[in-house]
SEMITOR-553372 format. One line per 3 residues: their letters; for each residue x, y, z of C-alpha. Coordinates in steps of 0.25 Angstrom, whole numbers. Example, Ala and Ser with C-alpha at 12.3 -4.5 7.8 and 13.67 -1.06 7.14 Angstrom:
BEGIN
AS) 49 -18 31; 55 -4 29
END
This chain:
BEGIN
XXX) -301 -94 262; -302 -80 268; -293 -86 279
XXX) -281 -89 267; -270 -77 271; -264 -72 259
XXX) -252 -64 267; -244 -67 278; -246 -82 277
XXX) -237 -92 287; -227 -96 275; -227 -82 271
XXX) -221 -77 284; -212 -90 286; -204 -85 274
XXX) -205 -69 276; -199 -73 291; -189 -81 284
XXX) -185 -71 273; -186 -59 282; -176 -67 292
XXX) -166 -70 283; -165 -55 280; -174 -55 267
XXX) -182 -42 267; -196 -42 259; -211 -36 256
XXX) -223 -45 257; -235 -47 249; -231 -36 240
XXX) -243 -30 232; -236 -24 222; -230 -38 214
XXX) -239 -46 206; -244 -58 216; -240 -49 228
XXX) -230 -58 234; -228 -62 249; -214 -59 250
XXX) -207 -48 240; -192 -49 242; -187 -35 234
XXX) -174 -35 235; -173 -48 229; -184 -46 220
XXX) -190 -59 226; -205 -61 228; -210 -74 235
XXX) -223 -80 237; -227 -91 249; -238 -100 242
XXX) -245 -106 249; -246 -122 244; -261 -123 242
XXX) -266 -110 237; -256 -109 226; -256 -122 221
XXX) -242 -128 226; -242 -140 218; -236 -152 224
XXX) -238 -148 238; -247 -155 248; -253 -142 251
XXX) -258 -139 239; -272 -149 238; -284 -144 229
XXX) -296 -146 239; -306 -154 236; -318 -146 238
XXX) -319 -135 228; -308 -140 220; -311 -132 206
XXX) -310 -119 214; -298 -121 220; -291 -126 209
XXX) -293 -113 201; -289 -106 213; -276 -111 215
XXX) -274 -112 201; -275 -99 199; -266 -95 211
XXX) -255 -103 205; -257 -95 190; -258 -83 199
XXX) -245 -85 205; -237 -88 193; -243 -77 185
XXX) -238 -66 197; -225 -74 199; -223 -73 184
XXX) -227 -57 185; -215 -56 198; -204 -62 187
XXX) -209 -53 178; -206 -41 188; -192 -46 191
XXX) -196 -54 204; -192 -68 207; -203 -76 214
XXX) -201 -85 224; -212 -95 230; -214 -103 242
XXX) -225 -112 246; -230 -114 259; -227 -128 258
XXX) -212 -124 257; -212 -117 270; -216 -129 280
XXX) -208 -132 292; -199 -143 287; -195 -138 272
XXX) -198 -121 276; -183 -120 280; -176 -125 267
XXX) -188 -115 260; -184 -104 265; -169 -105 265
XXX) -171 -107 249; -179 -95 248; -169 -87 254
XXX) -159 -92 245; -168 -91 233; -169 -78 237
XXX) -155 -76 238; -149 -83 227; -159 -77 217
XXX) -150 -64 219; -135 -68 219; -137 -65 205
XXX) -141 -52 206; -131 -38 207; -142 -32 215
X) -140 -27 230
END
């Protein structure tokens, strides 16, 4: 486990490529906001989180399998990732930010296109409504 990378992950850095080539500006892994996310996009008052499938419990995915050894253990774990998350997603609306999330299972080759392409709009369409700048 002292191998598991926390930051700069590969589906991370697919959608941080992505973001920063379609002319999106943003922090990352910003320590000030509750669950410091991996991506913060200020000027739209987005944050977005890249899950990865197994470690935060993506239900309904093929990656996400309890293993067999240890099984109590890991359950708790994950468990309390996923309470963890929602506790910090809940604190960012409360702040006034919208939370966005992808899992890693999103960003493979054959669906990653169509992923991001509604990221981008999710982040755009979210401020149509806005009278901001």
């Amino acid at each position: 486990m002292s191998r598991i990378k926390g930051k700069e992950t590969k589906p991370e850095v697919v959608v941080r490529k992505y973001l920063f080539s379609e002319g999106f500006r943003y922090r990352k892994n910003v320590k000030d906001l509750p669950g410091t996310p991996d991506i913060v996009l200020p000027r739209y008052k987005t944050v977005i989180f890249v899950n990865g499938c197994f470690w935060h419990g993506h239900k309904g995915c093929r990656h996400f399998v309890v293993p067999d050894t240890n099984r109590e253990f890991w359950i708790g774990k994950i468990e309390a990732n996923i309470q963890r998350d929602a506790r910090k997603s809940a604190e960012l609306e409360k702040l006034g930010w919208r939370v966005i999330v992808i899992w890693e299972c999103e960003l493979n080759p054959k669906v990653r296109d169509m992923t991001l392409l509604r990221l981008k709009e999710n982040i755009i369409n979210q401020n149509k409504g806005d009278n901001k700048c």
